[in-house]
N, C-alpha and C positions, 0 to 999 in steps of 0.2 A: 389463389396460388398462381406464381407467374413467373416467367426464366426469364432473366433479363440481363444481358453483357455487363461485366463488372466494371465499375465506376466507382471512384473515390473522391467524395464529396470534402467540401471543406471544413475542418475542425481546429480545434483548440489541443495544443501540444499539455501531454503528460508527461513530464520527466523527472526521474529520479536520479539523484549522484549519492550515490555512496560511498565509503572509503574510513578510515579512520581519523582519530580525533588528532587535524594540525593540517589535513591532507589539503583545506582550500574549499571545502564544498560552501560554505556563506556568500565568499567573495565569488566565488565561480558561476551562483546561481544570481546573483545580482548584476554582474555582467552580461550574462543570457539574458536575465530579464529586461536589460534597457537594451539589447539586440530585436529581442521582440515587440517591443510598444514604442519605441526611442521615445518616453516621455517620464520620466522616475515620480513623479507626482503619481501615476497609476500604478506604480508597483509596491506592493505590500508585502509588508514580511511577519507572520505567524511566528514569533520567536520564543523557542523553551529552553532555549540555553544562556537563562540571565540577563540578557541585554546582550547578548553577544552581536547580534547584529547590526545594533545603531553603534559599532569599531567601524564602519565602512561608512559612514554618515560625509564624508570626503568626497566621494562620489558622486552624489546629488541627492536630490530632498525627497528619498522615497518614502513611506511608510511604514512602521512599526507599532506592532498589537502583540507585546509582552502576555503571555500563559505562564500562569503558575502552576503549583501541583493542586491537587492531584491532576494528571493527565488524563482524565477519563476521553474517551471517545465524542460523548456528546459535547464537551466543551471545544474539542477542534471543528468541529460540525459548526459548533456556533461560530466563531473564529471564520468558521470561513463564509458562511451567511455572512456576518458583517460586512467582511471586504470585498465580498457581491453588491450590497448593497451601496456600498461606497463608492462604487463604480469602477473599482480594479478592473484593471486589464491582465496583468498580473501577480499569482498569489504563489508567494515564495512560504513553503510550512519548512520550517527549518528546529525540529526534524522530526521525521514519525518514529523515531525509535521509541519515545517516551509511552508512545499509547498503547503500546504492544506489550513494552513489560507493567506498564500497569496494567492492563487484561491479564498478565499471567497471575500476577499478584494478587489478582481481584480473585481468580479461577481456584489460588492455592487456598486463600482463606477461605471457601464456599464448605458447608458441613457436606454431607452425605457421597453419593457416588461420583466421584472423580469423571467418569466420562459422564454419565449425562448431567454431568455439571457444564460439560462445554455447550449445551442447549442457551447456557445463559450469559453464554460469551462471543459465541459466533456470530448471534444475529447484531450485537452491537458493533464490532469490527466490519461486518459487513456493510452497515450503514456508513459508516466513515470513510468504506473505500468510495461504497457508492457517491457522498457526496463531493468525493474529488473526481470521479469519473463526468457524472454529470453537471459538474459547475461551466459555467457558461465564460468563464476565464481560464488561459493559460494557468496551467499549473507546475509547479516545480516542487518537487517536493526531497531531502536530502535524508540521509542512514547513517547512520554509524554502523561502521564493523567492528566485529571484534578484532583485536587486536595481535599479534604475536610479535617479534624479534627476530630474523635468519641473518647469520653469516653472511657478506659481499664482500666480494675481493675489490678493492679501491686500491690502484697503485701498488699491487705486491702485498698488500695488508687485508686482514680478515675483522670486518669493521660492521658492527649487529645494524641494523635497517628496521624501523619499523613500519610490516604490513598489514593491511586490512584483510578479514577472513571472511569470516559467513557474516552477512549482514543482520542485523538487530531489527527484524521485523517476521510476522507472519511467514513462514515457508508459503512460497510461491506467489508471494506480493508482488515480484518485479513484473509478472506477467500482466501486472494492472497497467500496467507502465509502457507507452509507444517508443521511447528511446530511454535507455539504462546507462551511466555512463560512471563505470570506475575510476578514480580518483588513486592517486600512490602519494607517499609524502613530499614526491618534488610538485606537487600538483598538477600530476601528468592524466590526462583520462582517455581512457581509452572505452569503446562503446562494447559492453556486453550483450546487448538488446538492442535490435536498431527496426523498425519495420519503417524506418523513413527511408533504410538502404542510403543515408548522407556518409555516416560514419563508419558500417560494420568494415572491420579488415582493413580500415584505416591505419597508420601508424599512431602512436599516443603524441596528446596533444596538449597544450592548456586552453582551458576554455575561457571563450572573450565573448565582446558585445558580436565579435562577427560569426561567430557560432550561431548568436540566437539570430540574426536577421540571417543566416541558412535556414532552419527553420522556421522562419517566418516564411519563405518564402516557397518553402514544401509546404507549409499551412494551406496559403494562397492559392498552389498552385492548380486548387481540384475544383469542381465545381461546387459552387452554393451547394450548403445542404438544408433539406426541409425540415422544419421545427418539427422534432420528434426525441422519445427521450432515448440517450446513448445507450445503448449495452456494451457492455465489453463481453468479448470473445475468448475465453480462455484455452491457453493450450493443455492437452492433455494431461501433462503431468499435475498442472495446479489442479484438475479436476480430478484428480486421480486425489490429491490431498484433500481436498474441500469433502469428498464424499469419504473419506476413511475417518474426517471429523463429525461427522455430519452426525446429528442423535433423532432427531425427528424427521418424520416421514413427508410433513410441508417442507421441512426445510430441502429435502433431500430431493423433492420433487420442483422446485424451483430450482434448485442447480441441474436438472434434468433439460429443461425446461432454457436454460440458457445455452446448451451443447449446441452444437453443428446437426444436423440429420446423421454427417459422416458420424461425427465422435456417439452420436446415440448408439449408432450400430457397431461401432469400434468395443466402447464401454458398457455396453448392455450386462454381462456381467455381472461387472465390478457394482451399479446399480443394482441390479436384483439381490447379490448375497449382502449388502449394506441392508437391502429394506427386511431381510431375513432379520438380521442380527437386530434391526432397532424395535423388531414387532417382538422378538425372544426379551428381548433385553426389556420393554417395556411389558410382559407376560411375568417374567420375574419379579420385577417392581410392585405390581401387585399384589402377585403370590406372600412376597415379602409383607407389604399393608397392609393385607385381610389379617395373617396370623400375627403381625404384632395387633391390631385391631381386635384380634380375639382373648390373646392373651393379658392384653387390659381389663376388658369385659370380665374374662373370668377371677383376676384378679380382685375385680371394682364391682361386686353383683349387684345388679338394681335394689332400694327396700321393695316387697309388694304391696 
């Protein structure tokens, strides 16, 4: 154990744009992306919205790796090993909405207890963030919002707008994310989440190739960092959701296990009455499978 003046070493940019369906997020994330590698032969696009992405093929000769359904989790995982291996610099997923509501889908169809049916759903979403965290390429990754309609007065007239809402992903997924960037239908964005401090409080903007060579050049600007594998950091309210999900006692102990020392002593807690309720919860489970367990037996008597 050892105190050491903080330093910010050099890494690989995580970004997400979200916004609703028309808002610009494809074109937007391919602009950044030749911002950042100025080379379109290494950028790749993870497309699940039909081919929608080789509409931009006008731009230059990037990459496209079409996903079909189902959208499970392990297939984007693979999807993005490929374009690892390909030698991407980088990996445009366009977009993660699809693997989330198929995880819900997966979760509705599951027989027995509804919550510790998310035992069999968390740990695969987790893996998929994971390997967009730790991929050794830029990553870009785009959302869908939900959608609504408000009233705007344009010129005297009351004229419906369509805006993007909650976004189509895991509660507390943006927190995976080093810069977050909202999209509107003029394809205006504006930064929700900035821990590069380029864009927060900025005015809105459209996003170009000179966006990403900004963050290229916050990439650059830290020193080397030594081969070791990433963690993300989350803030407290994502940890606040991940452990109210949370059904097993490993699981619950590995999101312990990735806190602050602050946030340990902050959520201590929130921690303890979780591991209460999954030790009650799994003491039930039991109680429940001895007496259905018995009530067969008595049902089913051995011959002697």
């Amino acid at each position: 154990m050892q105190l050491q003046k903080a330093k910010r070493t050099q890494a690989r940019i995580r970004l997400c744009l979200q916004g609703p369906s028309g808002s610009g997020k494809t074109y937007s994330a391919l602009l950044v992306s030749f911002g950042l590698c100025a080379n379109w032969t290494r950028v790749a696009v993870i497309d699940t919205e039909h081919g929608s992405a080789s509409l931009y093929n006008q731009l230059g000769e990037y990459n496209v790796l079409t996903l079909g359904e189902p959208f499970s989790p392990e297939k984007y995982i693979e999807a993005l090993l490929l374009c690892q291996d390909a030698g991407m610099e980088v990996i445009v997923i366009d977009g993660i909405s699809f693997e989330w509501e198929y995880l819900l889908d997966y979760h509705a169809n599951l027989t027995g207890n509804s919550f510790t049916n998310w035992s069999k759903v968390t740990p695969r979403h987790n893996r998929f963030v994971q390997s967009i965290l730790q991929s050794p390429c830029h990553v870009i990754a785009t959302a869908r919002t939900k959608q609504d309609y408000v009233l705007t007065d344009k010129n005297g007239k009351m004229v419906p707008e369509k805006v993007g809402l909650k976004t189509i992903q895991r509660d507390g997924m943006d927190y995976e994310f080093t810069l977050v960037f909202d999209l509107d239908m003029k394809n205006q964005a504006v930064a929700s989440k900035d821990r590069t401090s380029l864009f927060q409080g900025k005015p809105e903007q459209k996003l170009s190739v000179e966006t990403g060579k900004q963050i290229l050049a916050w990439c650059q600007s830290a020193e080397a960092a030594e081969s070791e594998p990433i963690i993300a950091i989350l803030e407290d309210e994502a940890i606040q959701q991940q452990v109210s999900q949370c059904t097993s006692l490993n699981e619950l102990t590995q999101i312990f296990h990735r806190c602050t020392n602050e946030q340990k002593k902050t959520l201590l807690n929130l921690f303890q009455q979780q591991k209460q309720f999954i030790i009650q919860s799994s003491l039930l489970t039991n109680q429940l499978l001895n007496q259905t367990l018995n009530q067969n037996g008595n049902n089913n008597p051995q011959p002697d």
